[in-house]
C-alpha positions as CSV (number, residue, x, y, z in Angstrom):
1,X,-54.5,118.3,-115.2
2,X,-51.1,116.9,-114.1
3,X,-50.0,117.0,-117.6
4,X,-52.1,113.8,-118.5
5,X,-53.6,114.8,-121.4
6,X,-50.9,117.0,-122.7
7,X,-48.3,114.3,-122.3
8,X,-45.7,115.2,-125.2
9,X,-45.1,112.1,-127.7
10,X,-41.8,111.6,-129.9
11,X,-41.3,109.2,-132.9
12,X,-38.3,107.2,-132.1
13,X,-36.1,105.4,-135.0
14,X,-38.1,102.6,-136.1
15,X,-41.4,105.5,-135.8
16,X,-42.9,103.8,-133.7
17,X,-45.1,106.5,-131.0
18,X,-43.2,106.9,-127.8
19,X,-44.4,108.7,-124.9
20,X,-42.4,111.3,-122.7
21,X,-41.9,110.5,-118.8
22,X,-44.6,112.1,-117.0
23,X,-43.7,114.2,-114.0
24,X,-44.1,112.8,-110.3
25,X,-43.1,113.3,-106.9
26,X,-40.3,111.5,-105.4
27,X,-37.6,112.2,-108.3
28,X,-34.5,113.3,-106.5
29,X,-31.9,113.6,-109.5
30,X,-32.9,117.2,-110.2
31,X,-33.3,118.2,-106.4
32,X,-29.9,117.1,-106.2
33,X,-28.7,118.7,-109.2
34,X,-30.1,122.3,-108.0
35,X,-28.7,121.5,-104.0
36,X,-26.0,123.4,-102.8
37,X,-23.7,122.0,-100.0
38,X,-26.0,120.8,-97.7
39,X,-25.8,121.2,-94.2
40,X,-28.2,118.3,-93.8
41,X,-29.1,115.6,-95.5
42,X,-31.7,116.4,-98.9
43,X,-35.4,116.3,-97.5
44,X,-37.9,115.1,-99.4
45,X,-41.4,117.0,-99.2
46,X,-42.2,116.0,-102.9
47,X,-44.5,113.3,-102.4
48,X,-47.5,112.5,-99.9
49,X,-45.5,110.0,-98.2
50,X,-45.8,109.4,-94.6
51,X,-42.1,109.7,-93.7
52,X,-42.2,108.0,-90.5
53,X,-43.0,104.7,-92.2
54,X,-44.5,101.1,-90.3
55,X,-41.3,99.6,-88.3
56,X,-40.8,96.8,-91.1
57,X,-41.6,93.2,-88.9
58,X,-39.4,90.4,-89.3
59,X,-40.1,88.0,-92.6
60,X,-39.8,84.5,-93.1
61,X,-37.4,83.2,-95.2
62,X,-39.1,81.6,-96.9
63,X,-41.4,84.5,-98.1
64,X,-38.3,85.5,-100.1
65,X,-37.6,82.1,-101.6
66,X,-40.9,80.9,-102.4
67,X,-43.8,81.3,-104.4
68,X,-46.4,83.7,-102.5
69,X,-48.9,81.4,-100.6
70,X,-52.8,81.2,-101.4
71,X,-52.9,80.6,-97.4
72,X,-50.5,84.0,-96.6
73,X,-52.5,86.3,-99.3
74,X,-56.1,85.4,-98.1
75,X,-54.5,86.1,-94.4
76,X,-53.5,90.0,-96.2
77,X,-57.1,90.0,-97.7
78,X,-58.8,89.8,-94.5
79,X,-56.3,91.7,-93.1
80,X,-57.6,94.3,-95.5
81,X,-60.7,94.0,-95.1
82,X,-60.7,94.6,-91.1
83,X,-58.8,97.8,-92.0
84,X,-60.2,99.5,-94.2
85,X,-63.9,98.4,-93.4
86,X,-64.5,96.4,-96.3
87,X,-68.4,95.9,-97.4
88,X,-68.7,92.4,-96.4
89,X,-70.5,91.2,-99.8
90,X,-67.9,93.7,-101.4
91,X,-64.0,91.2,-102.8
92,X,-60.8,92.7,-101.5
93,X,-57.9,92.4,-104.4
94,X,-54.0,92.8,-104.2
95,X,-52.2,94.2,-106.5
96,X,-48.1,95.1,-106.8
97,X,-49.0,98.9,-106.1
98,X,-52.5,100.3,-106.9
99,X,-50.7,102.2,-110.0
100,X,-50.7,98.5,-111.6
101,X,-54.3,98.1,-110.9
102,X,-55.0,101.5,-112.3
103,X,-53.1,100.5,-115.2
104,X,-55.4,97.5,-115.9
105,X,-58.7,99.1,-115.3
106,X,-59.5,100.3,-118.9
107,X,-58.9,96.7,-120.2
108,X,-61.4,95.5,-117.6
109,X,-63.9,98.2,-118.7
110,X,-63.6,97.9,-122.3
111,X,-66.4,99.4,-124.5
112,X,-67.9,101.3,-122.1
113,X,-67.1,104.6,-123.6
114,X,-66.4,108.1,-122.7
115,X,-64.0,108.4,-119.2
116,X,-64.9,111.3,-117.5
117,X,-61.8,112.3,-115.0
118,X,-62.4,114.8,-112.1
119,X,-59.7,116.8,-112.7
120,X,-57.2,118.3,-111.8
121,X,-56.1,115.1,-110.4
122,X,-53.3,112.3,-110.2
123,X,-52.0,112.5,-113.7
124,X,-51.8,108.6,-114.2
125,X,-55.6,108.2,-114.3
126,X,-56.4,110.2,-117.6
127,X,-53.0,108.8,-119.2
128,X,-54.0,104.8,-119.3
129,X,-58.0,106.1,-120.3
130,X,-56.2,108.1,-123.0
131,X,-53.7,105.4,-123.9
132,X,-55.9,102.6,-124.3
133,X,-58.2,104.7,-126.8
134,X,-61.2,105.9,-124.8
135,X,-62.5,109.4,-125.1
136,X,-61.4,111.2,-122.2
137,X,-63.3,114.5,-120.7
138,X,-61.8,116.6,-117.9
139,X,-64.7,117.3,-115.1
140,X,-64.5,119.6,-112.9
141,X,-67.0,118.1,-110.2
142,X,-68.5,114.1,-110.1
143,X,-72.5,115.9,-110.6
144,X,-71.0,116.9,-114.0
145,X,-70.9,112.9,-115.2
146,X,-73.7,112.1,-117.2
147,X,-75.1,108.5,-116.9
148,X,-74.6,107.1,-120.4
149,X,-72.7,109.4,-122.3
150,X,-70.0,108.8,-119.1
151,X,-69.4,104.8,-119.4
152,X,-66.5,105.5,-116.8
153,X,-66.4,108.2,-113.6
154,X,-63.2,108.5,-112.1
155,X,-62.0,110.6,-108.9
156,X,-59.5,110.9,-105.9
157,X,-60.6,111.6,-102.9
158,X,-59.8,113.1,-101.1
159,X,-58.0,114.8,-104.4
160,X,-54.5,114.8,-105.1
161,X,-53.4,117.9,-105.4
162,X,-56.0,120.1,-103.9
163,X,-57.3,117.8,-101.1
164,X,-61.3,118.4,-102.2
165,X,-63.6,116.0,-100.6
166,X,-67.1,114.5,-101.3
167,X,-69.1,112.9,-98.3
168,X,-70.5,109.2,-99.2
169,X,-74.0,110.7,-99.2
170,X,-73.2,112.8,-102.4
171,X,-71.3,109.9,-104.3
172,X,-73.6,107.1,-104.0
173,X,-76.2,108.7,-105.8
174,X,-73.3,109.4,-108.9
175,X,-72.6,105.5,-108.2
176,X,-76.1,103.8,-108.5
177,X,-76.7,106.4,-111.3
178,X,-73.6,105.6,-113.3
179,X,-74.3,102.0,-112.6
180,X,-78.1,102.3,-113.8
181,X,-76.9,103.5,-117.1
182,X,-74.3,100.5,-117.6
183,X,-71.3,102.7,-116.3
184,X,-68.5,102.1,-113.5
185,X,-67.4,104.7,-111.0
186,X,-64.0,104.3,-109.8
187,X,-63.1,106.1,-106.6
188,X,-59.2,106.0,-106.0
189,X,-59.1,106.5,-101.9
190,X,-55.5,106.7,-101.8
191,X,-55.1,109.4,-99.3
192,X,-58.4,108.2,-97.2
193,X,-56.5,106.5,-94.6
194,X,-56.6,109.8,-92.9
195,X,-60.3,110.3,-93.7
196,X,-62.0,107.0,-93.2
197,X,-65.2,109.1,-92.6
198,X,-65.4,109.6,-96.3
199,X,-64.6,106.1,-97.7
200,X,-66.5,104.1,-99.7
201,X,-65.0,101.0,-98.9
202,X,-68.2,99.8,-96.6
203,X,-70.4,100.2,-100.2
204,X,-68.0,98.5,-102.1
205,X,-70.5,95.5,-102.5
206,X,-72.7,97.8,-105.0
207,X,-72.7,97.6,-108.4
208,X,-70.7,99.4,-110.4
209,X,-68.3,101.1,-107.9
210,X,-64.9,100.2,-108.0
211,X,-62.7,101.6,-104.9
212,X,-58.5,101.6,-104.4
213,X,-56.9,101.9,-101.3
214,X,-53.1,102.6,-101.6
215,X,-50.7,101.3,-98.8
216,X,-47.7,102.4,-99.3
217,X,-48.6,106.2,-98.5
218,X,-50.0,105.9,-94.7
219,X,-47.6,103.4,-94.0
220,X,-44.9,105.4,-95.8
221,X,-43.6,102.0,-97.4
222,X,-44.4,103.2,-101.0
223,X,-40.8,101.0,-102.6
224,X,-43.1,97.8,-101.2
225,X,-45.3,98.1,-103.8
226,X,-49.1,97.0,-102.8
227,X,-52.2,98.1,-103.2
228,X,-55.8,97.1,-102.9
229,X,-59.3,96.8,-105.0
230,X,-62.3,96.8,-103.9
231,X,-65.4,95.6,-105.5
232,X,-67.9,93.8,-106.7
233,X,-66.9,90.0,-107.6
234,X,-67.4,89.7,-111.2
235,X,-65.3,93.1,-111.7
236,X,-62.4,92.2,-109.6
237,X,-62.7,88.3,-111.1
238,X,-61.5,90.5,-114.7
239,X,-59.3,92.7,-112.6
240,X,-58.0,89.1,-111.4
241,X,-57.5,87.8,-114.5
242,X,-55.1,91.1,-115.9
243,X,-52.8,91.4,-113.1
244,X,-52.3,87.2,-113.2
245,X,-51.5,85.3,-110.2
246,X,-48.7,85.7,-107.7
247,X,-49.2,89.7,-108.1
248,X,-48.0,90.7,-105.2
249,X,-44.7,89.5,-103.6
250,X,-43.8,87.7,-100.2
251,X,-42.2,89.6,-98.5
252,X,-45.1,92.7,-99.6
253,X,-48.0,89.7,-98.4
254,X,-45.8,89.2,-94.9
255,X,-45.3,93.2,-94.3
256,X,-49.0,94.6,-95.5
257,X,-50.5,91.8,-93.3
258,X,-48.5,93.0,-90.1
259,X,-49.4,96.9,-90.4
260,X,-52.9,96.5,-91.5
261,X,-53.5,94.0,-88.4
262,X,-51.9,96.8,-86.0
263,X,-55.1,99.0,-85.4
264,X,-52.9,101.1,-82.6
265,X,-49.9,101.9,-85.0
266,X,-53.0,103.1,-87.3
267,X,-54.7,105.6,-84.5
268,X,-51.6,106.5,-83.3
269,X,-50.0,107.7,-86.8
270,X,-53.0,109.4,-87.5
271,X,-52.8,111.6,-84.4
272,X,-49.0,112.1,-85.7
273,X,-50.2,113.3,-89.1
274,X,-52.6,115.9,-88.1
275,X,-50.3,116.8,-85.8
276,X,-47.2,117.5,-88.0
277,X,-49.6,118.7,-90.4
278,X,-50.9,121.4,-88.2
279,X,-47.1,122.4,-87.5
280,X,-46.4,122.7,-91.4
281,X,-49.1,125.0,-91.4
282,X,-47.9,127.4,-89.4
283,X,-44.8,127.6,-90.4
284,X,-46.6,128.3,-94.2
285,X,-48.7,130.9,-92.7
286,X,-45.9,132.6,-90.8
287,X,-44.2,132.6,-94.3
288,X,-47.4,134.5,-95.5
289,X,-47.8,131.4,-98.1
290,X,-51.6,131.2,-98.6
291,X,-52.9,127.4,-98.1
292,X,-55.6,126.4,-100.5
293,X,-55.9,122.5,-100.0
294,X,-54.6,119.2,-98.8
295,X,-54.8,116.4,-96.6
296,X,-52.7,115.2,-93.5
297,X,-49.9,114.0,-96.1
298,X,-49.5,117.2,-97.8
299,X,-50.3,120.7,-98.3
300,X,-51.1,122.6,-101.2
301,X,-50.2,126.2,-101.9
302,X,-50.7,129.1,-104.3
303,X,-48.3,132.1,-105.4
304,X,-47.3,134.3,-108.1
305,X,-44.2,131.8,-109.5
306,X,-44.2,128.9,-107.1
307,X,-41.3,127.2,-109.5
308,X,-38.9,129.8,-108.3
309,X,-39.9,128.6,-105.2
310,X,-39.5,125.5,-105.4
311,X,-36.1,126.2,-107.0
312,X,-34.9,128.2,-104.0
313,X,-35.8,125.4,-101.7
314,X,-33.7,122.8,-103.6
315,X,-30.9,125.0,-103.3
316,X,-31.5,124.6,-99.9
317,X,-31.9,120.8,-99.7
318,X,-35.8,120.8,-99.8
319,X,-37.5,119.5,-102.6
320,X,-41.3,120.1,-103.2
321,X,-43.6,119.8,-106.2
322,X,-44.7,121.8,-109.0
323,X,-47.1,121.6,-111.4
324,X,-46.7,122.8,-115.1
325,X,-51.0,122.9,-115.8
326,X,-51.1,125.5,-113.0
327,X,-47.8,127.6,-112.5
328,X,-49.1,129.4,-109.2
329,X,-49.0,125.7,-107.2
330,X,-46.4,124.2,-105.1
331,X,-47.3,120.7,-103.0
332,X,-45.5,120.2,-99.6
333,X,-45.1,116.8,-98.1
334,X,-45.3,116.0,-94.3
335,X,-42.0,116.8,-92.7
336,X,-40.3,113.7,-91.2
337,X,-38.6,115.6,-87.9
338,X,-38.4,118.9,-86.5
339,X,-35.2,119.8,-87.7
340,X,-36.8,119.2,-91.9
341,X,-39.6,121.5,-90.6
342,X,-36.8,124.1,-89.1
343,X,-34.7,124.0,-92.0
344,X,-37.7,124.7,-94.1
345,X,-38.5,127.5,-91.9
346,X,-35.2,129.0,-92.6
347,X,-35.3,128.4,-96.2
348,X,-38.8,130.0,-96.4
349,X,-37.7,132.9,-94.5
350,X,-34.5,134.0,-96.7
351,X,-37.0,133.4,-100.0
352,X,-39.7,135.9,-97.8
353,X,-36.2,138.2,-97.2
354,X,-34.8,138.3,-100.7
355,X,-38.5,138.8,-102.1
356,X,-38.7,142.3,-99.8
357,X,-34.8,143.6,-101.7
């Protein structure tokens, strides 16, 4: 797991618990720490970002100046809803990223028990189960829940890092099973934009399933901070209730509800991504690096020390991900031009040089 579990705590002076920053993508202080003179400008390939984000519209000023309006956010809501094909007895809620939302899940579900976490996975989602005292058990697959003793299922999908998928028709059993026993199932679809085939988002309605949708990453405006719930009402009414009113900002309201109205951007972006994705790929397999998972966003790989790896590519400007639960992994981001994609050719090929000395 993305060092959830493992997270390393330290007293501080008045000894008082303190937790160590978890790893993510998108850190650039050590990329730029381990860059050489760059003929380019650093490339981030650390995150699954689109990097060819929405054009941002124009915003009112008033969006900046005032409270966020009741009329404006029910205007995102449906915006939302159209979008992402929202069950129609299913409520659509707003939160100031979905990482806030997954933050206030285990106060919503309080006393229901053991979390079980399809792992690995996005290392946020074990940390708040572990941190607001639940029992947390690393699954492998969703079938391994048990209705029950599992008060909580949790998975990404498709999954962050590894890009595994499971088809509606093998989830909504686990859902109505979980739900039968007086458990939740929480599906966090935050790279589904480019897989709306296997969303969840049109069973939202049912009880106990919980879905997230992300915006930032399809629309590659993650520093907006927005993200979505979906769900059945008295859930989201608690969800409602922990992330308190005027949640998500103006300006976020104003920008979400122009991208998620513009269907075309949508289909045409998609196209782009499985395009681009389909170009990192070959320039992986020309590099002999064997691809074991992903999405349209990013592209997981496996080798014998992929931190060196990852090292020699920040010395070249490129920064990717590791992984300290599973040395052998290295994530790649989409690439945001041809010349990022080029220079990472040439990067790749003076690692695949130096490796045949």
């Amino acid at each position: 797991m993305d060092g959830n579990l493992k997270t390393q705590r330290r007293q501080n002076c008045a000894g008082v618990e303190a937790v160590e920053p978890r790893v993510h993508g998108g850190d650039l202080a050590e990329a730029r720490r381990l860059s050489k003179t760059l003929a380019g400008p650093l490339i981030d390939l650390s995150t699954g970002i689109n990097p060819r984000p929405y054009p941002l519209p124009p915003i009112p000023d008033d969006a900046w100046t005032a409270l966020p309006q009741r009329d404006a956010l029910k205007g995102l809501l449906a915006a939302a809803r159209r979008a992402y094909a929202v069950d129609p007895e299913a409520e659509v809620l707003a939160g100031p990223g979905t990482q806030s939302l997954i933050q206030a899940l285990p106060r919503v579900c309080a006393g229901y028990g053991t979390a079980a976490i399809v792992s690995p996975t996005y290392n946020e989602h074990a940390h708040v189960w572990d941190a607001a005292e639940f029992p947390v058990e690393e699954i492998a697959d969703p079938r391994e829940a048990v209705p029950g003793h599992h008060g909580v299922l949790v998975l990404v999908n498709p999954n962050n890092p590894d890009g595994r998928r499971w088809e509606p028709r093998d989830l909504l059993p686990l859902v109505r099973a979980m739900a039968a026993g007086g458990g939740v199932t929480i599906v966090d679809e935050a790279f589904a934009d480019g897989a709306p085939e296997i969303s969840l988002a049109s069973q939202a309605g049912q009880a106990g399933l919980i879905v997230l949708r992300s915006f930032g990453k399809m629309f590659g405006l993650a520093g907006l901070r927005l993200g979505f719930a979906l769900g059945d009402a008295t859930r989201l009414a608690a969800l409602v209730r922990e992330i308190g009113p005027w949640a998500v900002s103006g300006p976020a309201i104003e920008v979400g509800a122009a991208a998620l109205n513009d269907s075309q951007w949508l289909a045409d972006t998609r196209r782009d991504l499985a395009a681009r994705r389909a170009a990192l790929d070959a320039v992986l397999a020309g590099s002999r690096l064997a691809i074991i998972g992903g999405t349209d966003l990013f592209r997981l790989v496996a080798l014998p020390g992929a931190a060196a790896l990852q090292r020699h590519l920040a010395h070249d400007g490129i920064w990717t991900r590791a992984f300290d639960y599973e040395p052998r992994w290295l994530r790649l981001g989409l690439h945001p031009d041809e010349s990022a994609l080029a220079r990472l050719e040439a990067s790749l090929a003076a690692w695949a040089r130096r490796a045949a000395e």
